[in-house]
C-alpha positions as YAML, in Angstrom:
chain: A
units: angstrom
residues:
- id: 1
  name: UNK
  ca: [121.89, 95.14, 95.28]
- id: 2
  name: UNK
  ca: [123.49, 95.59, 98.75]
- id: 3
  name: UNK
  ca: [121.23, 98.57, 99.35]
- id: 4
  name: UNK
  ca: [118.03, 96.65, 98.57]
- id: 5
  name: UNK
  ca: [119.38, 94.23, 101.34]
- id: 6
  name: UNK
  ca: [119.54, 97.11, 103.58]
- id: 7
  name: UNK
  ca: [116.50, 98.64, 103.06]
- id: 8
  name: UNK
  ca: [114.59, 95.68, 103.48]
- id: 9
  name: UNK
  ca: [115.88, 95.18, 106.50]
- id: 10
  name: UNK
  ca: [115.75, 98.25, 107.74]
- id: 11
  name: UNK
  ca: [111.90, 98.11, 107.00]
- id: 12
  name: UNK
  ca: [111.67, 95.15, 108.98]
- id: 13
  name: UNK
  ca: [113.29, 96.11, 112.08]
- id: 14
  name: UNK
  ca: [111.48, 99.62, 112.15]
- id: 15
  name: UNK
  ca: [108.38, 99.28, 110.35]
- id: 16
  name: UNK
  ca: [105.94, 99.50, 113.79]
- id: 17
  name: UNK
  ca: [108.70, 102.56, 114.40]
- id: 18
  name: UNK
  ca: [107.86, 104.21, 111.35]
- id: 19
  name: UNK
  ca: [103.50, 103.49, 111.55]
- id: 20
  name: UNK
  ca: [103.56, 101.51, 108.30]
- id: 21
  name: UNK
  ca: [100.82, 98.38, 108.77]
- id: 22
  name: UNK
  ca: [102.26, 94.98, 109.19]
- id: 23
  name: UNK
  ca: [100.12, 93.91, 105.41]
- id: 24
  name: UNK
  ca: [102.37, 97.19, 104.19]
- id: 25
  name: UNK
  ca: [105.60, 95.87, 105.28]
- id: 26
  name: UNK
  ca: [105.26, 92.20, 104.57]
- id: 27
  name: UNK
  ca: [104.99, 93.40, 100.49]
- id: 28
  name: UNK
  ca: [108.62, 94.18, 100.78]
- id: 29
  name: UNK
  ca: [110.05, 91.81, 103.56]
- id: 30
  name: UNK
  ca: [109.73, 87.92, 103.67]
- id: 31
  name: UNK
  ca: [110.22, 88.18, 107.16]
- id: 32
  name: UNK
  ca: [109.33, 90.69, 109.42]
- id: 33
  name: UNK
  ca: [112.03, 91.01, 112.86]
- id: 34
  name: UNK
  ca: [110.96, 94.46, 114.83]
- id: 35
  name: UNK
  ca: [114.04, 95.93, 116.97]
- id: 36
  name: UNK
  ca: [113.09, 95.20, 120.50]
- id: 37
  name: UNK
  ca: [112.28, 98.53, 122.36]
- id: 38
  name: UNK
  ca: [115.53, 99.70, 124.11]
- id: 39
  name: UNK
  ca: [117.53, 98.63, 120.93]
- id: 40
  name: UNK
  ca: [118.25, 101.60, 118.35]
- id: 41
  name: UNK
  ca: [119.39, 101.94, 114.70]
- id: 42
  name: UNK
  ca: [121.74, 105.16, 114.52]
- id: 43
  name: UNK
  ca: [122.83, 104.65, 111.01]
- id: 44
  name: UNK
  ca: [123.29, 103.60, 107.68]
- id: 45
  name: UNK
  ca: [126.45, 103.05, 105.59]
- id: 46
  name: UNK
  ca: [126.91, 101.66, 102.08]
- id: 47
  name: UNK
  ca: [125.65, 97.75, 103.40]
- id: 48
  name: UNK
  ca: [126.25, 99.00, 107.32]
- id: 49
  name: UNK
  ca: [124.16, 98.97, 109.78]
- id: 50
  name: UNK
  ca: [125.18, 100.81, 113.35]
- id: 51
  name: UNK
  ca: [122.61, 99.81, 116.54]
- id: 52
  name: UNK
  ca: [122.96, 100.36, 120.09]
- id: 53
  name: UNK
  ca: [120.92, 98.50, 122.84]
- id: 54
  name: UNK
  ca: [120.65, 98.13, 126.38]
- id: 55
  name: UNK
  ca: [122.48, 95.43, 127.22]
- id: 56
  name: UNK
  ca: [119.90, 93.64, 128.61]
- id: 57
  name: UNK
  ca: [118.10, 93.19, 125.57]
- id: 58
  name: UNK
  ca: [121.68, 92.01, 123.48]
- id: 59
  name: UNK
  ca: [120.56, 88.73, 122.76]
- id: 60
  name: UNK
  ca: [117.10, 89.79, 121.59]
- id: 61
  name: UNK
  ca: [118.49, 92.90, 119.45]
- id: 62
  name: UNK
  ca: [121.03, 90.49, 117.86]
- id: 63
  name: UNK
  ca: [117.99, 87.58, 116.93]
- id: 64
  name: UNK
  ca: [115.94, 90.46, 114.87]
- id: 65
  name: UNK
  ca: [119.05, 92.26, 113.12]
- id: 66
  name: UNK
  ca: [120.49, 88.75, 112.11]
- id: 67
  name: UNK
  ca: [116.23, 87.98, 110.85]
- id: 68
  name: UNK
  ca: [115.95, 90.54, 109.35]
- id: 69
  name: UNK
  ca: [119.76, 91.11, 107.69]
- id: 70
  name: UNK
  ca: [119.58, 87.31, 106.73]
- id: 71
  name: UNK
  ca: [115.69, 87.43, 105.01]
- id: 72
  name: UNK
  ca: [115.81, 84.91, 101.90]
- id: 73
  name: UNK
  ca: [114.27, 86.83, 98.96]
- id: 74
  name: UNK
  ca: [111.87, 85.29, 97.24]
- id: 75
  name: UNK
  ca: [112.56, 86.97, 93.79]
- id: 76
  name: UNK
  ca: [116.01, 85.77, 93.92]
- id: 77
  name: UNK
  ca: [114.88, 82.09, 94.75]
- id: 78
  name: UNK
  ca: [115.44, 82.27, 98.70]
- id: 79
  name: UNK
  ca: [119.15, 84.20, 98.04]
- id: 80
  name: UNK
  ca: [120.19, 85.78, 101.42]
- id: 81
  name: UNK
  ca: [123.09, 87.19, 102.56]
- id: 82
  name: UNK
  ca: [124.81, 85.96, 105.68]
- id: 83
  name: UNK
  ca: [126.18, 89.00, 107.41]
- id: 84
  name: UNK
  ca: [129.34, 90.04, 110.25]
- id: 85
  name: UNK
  ca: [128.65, 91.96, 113.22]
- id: 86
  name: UNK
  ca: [130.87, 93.37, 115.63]
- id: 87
  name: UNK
  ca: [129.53, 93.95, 119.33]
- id: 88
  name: UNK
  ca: [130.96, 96.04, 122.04]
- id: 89
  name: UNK
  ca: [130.24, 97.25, 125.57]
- id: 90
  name: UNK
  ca: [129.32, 100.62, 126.99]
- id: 91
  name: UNK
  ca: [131.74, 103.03, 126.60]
- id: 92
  name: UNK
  ca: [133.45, 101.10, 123.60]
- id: 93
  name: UNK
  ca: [134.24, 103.33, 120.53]
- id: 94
  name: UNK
  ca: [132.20, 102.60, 117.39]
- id: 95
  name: UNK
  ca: [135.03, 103.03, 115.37]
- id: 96
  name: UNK
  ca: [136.66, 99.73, 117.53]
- id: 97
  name: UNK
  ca: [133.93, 97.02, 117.88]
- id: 98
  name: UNK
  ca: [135.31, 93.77, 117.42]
...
């Protein structure tokens, strides 16, 4: 489902985050992508996923979440999901990425 997607990938953006072992996380995730430090995840909705990052570290934040939200999966014979993201500057309302 949609939230399997999600929680895989939220488990392999923040499993150093969260102390689980990298043999731990690889049981669950066919690839691993940790969030760059100075990159966030805020929150989770339905098949959403809301980050911030310094903007410095855009390009790098934007490589793991598209890693991770794009793993094949091997039980569904390499099936991923391509995924949308909207990106904004500071200041910019959530609620208004483009």
């Amino acid at each position: 489902s949609l939230a399997d997607v999600c929680f895989r990938a939220m488990i392999s953006l923040m499993y150093k985050r969260i102390g689980w072992p990298e043999w731990k996380a690889s049981k669950v995730c066919s690839v691993l992508s940790p969030l760059p430090d100075g990159a966030d995840l805020h929150l989770q909705v339905h098949d959403s996923l809301l980050f911030s990052c310094d903007p410095a570290i855009m390009h790098n934040a934007l490589q793991a979440i598209t890693s991770a939200m794009e793993m094949p999966h091997t039980e569904l014979d390499g099936f991923y999901l391509p995924i949308e993201m909207k990106v904004g500057k500071v200041g910019d309302s959530w609620g208004e990425l483009e």
